[in-house]
C-alpha positions in Angstrom: 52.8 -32.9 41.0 56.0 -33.2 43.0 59.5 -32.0 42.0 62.1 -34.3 41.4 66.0 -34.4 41.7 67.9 -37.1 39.5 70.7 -38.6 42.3 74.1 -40.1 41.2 74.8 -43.2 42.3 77.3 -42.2 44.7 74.7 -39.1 45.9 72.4 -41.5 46.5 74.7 -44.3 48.3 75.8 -40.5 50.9 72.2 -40.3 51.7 72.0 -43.5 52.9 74.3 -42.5 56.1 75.2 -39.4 58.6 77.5 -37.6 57.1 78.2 -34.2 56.2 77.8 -34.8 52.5 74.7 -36.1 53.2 72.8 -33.6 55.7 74.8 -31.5 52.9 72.8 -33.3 50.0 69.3 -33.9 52.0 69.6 -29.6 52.0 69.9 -29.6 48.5 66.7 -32.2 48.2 64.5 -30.1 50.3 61.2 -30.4 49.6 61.9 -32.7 46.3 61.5 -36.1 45.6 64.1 -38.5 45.2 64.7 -39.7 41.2 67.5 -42.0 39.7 68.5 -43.6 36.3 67.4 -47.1 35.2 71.1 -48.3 36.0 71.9 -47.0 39.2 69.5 -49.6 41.4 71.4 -52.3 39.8 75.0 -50.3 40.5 73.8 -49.9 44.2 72.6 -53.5 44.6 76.1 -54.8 43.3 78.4 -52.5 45.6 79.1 -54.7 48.1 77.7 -53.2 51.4 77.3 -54.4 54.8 73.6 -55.9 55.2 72.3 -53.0 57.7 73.9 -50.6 55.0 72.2 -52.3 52.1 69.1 -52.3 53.7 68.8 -48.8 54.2 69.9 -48.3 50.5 66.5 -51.1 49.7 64.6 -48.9 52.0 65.2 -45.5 50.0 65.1 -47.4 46.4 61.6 -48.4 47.7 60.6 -44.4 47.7 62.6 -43.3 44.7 61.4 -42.8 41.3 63.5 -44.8 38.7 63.9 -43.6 35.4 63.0 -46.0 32.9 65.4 -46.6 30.1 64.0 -45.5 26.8 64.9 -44.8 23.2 65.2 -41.3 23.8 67.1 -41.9 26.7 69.7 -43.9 23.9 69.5 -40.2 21.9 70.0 -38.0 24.7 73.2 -40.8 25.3 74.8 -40.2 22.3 74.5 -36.0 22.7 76.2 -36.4 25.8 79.0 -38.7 24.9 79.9 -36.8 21.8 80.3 -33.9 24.2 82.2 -36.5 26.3 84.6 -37.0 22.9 84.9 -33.0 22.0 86.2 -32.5 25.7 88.4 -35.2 25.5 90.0 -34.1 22.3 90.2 -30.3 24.1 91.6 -31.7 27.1 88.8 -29.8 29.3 87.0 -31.0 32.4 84.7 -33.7 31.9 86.4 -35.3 29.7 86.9 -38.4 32.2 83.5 -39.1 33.1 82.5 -42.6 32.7 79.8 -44.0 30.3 77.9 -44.9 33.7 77.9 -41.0 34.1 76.7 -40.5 30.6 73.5 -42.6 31.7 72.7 -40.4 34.3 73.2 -37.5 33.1 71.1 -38.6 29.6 68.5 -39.7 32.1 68.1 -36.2 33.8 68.2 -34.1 30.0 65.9 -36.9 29.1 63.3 -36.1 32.1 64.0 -32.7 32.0 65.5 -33.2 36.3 68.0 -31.4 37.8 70.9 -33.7 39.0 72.6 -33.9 42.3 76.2 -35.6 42.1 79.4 -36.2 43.7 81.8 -36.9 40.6 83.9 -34.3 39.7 84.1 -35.3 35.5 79.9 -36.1 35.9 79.6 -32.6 37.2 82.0 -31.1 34.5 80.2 -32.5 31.7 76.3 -32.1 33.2 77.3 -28.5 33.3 78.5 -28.9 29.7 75.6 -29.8 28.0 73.6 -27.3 30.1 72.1 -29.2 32.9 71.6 -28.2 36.0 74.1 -30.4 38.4 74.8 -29.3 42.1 77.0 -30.8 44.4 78.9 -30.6 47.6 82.3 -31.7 46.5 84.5 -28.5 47.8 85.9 -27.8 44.5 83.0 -27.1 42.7 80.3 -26.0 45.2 80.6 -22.5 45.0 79.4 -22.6 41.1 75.9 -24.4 42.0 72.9 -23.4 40.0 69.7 -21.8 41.7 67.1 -24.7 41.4 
């Protein structure tokens, strides 16, 4: 059975040109398949690219896995926001992540995935609730798990 990697929306919209954040990110695939959250097809259909650029962003949706939405996907949700709320109230990173973010990362505790992102507060709270999140922004980089 092949190992997946849950991708952000914005991971996933990196691999769909040359860039360094996305030979960065294809390193940090290797060998793995390609996974996202029920949402993020819809986020990447609605973002407004260029039709070559939304074609190749088609063409890798075609070979991803999507995550169906489920009603433990809604428990995992509320986990993760109220660790969402107690950062807020502590002032601590994560706190900002949006309730998009909180989808993802429910959808990767949920599957039991490790997540790639590049969003600083998803990052911050994945790494919260004890998921495993890497990423290539500069500022966090250094602190990525072993998957």
């Amino acid at each position: 059975m092949p190992q997946y990697v849950v991708a952000d929306t914005t991971t996933f919209s990196h691999l769909t040109t040359a860039s360094k954040d996305s030979k960065a990110y294809q390193q940090m695939l290797g060998d793995r398949r390609l996974a996202v959250s029920f949402q993020t097809p819809a986020e990447l259909r609605s973002a407004g690219f260029g039709p070559s650029r939304q074609q190749r962003v088609d063409e890798l949706l075609a070979v991803t896995l999507v995550l169906p939405h489920s009603q433990s996907t809604d428990i995992w949700y509320a986990r993760v926001a109220e660790k969402r709320k107690e950062l807020r109230k502590l002032q601590k990173p994560g706190d900002g992540a949006s309730d998009a973010d909180v989808w993802i990362i429910s959808s990767a505790l949920e599957y039991r995935l490790p997540l790639i992102s590049h969003d600083r507060h998803q990052v911050h709270l994945g790494r919260a609730v004890a998921l495993r999140v890497l990423t290539n922004l500069d500022c966090l980089r250094d602190d990525n798990p072993t998957l």
